[in-house]
C-alpha angles and dihedrals in degrees: 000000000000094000090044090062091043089062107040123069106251121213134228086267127129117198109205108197121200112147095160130113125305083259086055102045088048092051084054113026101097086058091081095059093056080048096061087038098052125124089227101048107012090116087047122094105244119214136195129209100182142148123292088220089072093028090114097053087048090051094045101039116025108017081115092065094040130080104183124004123196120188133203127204101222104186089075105013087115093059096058112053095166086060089051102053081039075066103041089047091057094050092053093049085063088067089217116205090201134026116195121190113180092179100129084194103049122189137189089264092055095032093060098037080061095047101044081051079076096208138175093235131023118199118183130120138279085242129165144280095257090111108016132052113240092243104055088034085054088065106038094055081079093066084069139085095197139022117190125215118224118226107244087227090061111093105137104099090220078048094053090052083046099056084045091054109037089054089041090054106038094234152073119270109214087219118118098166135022105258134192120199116225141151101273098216104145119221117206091246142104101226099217113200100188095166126087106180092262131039089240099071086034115119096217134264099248095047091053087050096057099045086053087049086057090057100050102051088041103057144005098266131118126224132242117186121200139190141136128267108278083054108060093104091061097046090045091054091051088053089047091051102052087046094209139128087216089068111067124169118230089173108139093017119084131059117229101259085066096038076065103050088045088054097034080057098049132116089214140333131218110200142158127242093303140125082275099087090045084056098044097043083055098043086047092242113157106248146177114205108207094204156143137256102229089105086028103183087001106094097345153056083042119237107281089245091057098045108070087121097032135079119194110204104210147144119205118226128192092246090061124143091038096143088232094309097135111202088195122084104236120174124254091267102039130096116241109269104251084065092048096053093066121092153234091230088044093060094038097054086045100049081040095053102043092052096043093107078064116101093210097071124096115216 
């Protein structure tokens, strides 16, 4: 592949490559724009190969700063091999000068995407083993120009695309926190995300249930619940729970970009460990994060300087940090048990607390 990229003229192009979760993509999404800005490449076409789950927020918030976008299902992109060198095939026709790959955990996927793209330079990090066994991550560091070293100090996961940026780029990006411009026009309603993408990070129906029922009998707000399609069960046994007019599902029924405006307009959202409380943290929407510790400081709690309107609900175990590893036999339909020790009272005083500069509730 080196050689490939000695001998071929390379144009003024820049592949950005992100292929993680929606939480992920909104923890690193205004980086492209500094990108695009940037003293170093502000006269290059920047790409994106990214993930088909967040396409629509690509398309509604940063198609201005992106030239072309690919995206990759992930969920059976392994399956079919012939779909992924189709790909591969298209990101080597663009002839990119510069590959960048942000991605601190790399795995195989990300790693030859980056290397079919056939670049002069290749930027990503020295990253772990998390993903990727030593041996085949061993090889495919060759692929790469340039590995960078995370400072052992660096834990924050903006932080983290930050670092990469701001060393890819030569400069220091003004950003401090990841932000999402909307219309900030409140609605007089709690948005509740029960759902986590598995049962085992799941809070739990019934505590979701009591703490709505709080609310409503503490102010004067409704209660949307959202979700996304797989989800809607869980969301229809929550409304049934609570038993009032003043709680609706909108699970399954909404695209991203409007799971963003519903949050962006809320007076608060309770939410398990999702892409929510990545949204809501950049749309400035007060928010209380029910979660785990196995990416303890990672992803969440957010740094102290960034949480002025969250709350993360949490209880630290020793076996912290596992990378959802869990060390403890569940069973199949039960949440891991860092997520089962917090409690409802836990997640009340902190959704009251952080709203008790709000009139409408009634202490």
């Amino acid at each position: 592949m080196k050689l490939i990229s000695v001998l071929r003229k390379s144009r003024k192009r820049i592949l950005i490559i992100k292929i993680d979760a929606v939480g992920d993509y909104i923890l690193f999404r205004n980086f492209i724009q500094a990108v695009k800005t940037s003293d170093k490449y502000k006269n290059y076409e920047i790409d994106l190969c990214g993930n088909t789950a967040w396409k629509d927020i690509t398309v509604e918030y940063d198609s201005e700063w992106i030239g072309e976008a690919f995206f990759v299902e992930l969920n059976d992109i392994y399956e079919r091999p012939i779909d992924l060198l189709k790909l591969g095939w298209q990101l080597f026709k663009r002839r990119y000068e510069v590959v960048l790959q942000p991605t601190y955990t790399r795995t195989l996927l990300n790693d030859g995407l980056a290397a079919l793209a056939c670049s002069d330079h290749l930027t990503g990090f020295q990253s772990d083993n998390e993903r990727i066994l030593p041996r085949y991550k061993k090889k495919m560091d060759l692929f790469y120009t340039d590995l960078l070293l995370l400072p052992p100090d660096i834990h924050f996961e903006f932080y983290r695309n930050k670092f990469f940026f701001e060393t890819a780029l030569s400069q220091k990006i003004e950003l401090i926190k990841p932000v999402i411009a909307t219309a900030k026009q409140k609605g007089n309603y709690v948005a509740i995300v029960p759902g986590a993408g598995s049962v085992k990070r799941e809070w739990g129906a019934e505590n979701f249930s009591v703490v709505i029922r709080q609310i409503l009998a503490r102010t004067n707000y409704d209660v949307i619940i959202l979700g996304s399609q797989s989800e809607r069960n869980l969301a229809q046994v929550i409304v049934a729970m609570t038993g009032d007019n003043r709680v609706t599902s909108i699970a399954g029924k909404t695209t991203l970009p409007e799971v963003i405006h519903t949050i962006s307009a809320a007076e608060c959202v309770i939410t398990n460990d999702t892409s929510a409380i990545h949204i809501a943290a950049a749309c400035n929407t007060p928010a209380v994060c029910i979660h785990g510790v196995a990416h303890y400081k990672r992803f969440i709690p957010y740094p102290e300087e960034l949480s002025r309107n969250l709350r993360f609900v949490y209880t630290m175990m020793p076996c912290y940090n596992c990378n959802w590893y869990c060390i403890y036999e569940t069973k199949k339909e039960e949440p891991y048990p860092c997520i089962s020790v917090n409690t409802v009272d836990q997640a009340q005083s902190a959704f009251f607390e952080i709203m008790s500069h709000n009139p409408v509730v009634n202490n």
